[in-house]
Residue frames as qw, qx, qy, qz and C-alpha x, y, z in Angstrom:
[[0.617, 0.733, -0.280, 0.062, -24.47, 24.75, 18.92],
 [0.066, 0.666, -0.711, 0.218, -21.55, 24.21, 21.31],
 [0.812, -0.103, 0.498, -0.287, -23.44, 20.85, 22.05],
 [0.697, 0.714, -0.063, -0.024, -22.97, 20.11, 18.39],
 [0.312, 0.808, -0.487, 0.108, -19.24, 21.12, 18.28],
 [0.722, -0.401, 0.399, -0.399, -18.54, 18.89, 21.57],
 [0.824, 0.139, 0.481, -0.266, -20.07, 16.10, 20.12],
 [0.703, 0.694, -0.155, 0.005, -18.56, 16.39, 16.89],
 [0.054, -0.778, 0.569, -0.261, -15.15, 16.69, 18.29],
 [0.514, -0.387, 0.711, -0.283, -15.47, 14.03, 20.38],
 [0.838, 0.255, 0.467, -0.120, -16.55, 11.99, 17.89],
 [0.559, 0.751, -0.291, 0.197, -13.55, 12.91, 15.04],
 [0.294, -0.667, 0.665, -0.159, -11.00, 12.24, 18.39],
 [0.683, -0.092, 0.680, -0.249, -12.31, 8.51, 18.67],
 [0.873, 0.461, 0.148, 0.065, -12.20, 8.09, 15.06],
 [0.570, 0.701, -0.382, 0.195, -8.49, 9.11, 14.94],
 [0.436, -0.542, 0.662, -0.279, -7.87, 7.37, 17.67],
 [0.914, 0.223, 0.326, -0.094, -9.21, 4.04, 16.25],
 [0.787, 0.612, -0.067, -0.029, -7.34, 4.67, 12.99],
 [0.129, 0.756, -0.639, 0.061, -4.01, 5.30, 14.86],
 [0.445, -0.411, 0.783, -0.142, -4.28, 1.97, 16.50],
 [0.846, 0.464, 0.156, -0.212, -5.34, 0.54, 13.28],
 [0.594, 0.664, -0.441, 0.111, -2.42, 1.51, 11.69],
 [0.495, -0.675, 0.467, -0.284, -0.32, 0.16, 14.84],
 [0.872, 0.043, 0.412, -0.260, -1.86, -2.89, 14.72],
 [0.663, 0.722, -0.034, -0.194, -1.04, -3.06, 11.21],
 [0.465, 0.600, -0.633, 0.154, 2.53, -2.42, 11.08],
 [0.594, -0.479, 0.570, -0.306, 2.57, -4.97, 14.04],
 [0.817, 0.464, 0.276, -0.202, 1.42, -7.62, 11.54],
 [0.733, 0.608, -0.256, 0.169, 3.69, -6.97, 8.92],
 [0.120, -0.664, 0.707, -0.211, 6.63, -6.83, 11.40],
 [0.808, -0.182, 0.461, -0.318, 5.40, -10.36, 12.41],
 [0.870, 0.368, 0.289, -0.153, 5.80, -11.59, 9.20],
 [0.424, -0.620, 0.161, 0.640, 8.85, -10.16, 8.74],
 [0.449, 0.573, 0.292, 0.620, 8.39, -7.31, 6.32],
 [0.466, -0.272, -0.096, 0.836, 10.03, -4.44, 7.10],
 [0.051, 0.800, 0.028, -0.597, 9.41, -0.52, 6.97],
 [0.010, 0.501, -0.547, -0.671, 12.11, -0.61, 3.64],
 [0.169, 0.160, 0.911, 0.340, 10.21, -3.54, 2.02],
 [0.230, 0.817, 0.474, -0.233, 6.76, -1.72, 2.52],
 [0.118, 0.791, -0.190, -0.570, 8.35, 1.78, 1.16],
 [0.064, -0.181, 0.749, 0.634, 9.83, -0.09, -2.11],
 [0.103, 0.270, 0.950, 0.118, 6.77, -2.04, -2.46],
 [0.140, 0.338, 0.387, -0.846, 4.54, 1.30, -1.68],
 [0.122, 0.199, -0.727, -0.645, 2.86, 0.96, -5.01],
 [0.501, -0.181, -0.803, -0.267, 1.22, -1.97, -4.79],
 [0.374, -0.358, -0.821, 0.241, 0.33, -1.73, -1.51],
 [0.143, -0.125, -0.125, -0.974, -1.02, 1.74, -1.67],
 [0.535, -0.108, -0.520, -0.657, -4.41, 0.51, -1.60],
 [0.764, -0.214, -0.595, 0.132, -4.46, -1.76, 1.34],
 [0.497, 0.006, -0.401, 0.770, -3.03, 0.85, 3.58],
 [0.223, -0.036, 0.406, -0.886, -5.42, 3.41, 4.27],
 [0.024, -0.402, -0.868, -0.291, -9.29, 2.41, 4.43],
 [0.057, -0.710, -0.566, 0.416, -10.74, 5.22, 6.19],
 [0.240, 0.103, 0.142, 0.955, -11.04, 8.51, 4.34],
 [0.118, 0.757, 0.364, -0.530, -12.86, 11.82, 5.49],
 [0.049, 0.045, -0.614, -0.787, -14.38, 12.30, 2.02],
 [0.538, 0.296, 0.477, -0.629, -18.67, 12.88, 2.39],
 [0.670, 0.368, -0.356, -0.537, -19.07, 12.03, -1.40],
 [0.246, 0.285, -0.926, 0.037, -17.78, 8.32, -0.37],
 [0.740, -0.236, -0.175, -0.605, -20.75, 5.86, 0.45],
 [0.623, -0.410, 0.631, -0.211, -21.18, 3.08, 2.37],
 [0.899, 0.412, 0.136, -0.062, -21.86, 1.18, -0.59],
 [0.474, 0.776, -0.396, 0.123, -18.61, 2.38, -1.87],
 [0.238, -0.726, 0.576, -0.290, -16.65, 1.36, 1.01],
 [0.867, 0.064, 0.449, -0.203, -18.11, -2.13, 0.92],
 [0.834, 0.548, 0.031, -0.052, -16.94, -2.44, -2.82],
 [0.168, 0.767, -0.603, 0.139, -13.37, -1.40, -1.96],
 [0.619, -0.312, 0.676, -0.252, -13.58, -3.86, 0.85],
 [0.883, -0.029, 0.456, -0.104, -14.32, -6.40, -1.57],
 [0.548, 0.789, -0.277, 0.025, -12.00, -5.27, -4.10],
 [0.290, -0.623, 0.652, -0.319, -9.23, -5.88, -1.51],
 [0.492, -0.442, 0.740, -0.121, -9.80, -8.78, -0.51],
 [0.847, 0.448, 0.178, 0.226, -10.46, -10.55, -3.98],
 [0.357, 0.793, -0.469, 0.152, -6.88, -8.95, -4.81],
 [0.421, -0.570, 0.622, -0.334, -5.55, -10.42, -1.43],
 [0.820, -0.070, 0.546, -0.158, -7.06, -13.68, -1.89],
 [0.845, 0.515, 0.108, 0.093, -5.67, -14.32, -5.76],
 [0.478, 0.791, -0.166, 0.344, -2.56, -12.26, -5.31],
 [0.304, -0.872, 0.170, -0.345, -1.64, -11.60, -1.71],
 [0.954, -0.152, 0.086, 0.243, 0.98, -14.95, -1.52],
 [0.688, 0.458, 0.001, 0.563, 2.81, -13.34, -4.25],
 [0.201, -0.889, 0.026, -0.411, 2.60, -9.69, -2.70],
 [0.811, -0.581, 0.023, -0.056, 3.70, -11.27, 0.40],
 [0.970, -0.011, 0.099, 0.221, 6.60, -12.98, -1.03],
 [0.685, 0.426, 0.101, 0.582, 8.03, -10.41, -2.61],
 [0.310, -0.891, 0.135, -0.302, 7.80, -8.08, 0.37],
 [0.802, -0.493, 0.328, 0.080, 9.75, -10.86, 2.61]]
């Protein structure tokens, strides 16, 4: 059992580790592009969705995750100029 707990642990560290340097990454990106912290928080709304992709939620499939993913990025790809624009 304490093999178990360990392992578990160690494997919930490395997935919030990943996700902080996801989000890092992330606001690295939008800094690049130059959209700001205040433009994201007005904009929070719309961009709700796009901001977190991991969630510790067991009833969520892989299938599901796949469909978000392509939800996303068929929004992104028809929409994500405007989005963009009106962040900057």
């Amino acid at each position: 059992m304490a093999e178990y707990f360990r392992f578990s642990n160690e494997g919930l560290n490395n997935l919030q580790t990943t996700i902080m340097e996801l989000q890092k990454e992330q606001t690295q990106l939008m800094s690049s592009i130059g959209i700001s912290q205040a433009a994201i928080a007005r904009h929070g709304a719309h961009l709700g969705a796009f901001m977190q992709e991991l969630v510790f939620d067991t009833s969520v499939s892989l299938d599901d995750v796949k469909r978000s993913i392509a939800l996303k990025t068929d929004y992104l790809s028809n929409h994500g100029q405007r989005l963009i624009d009106s962040l900057i």
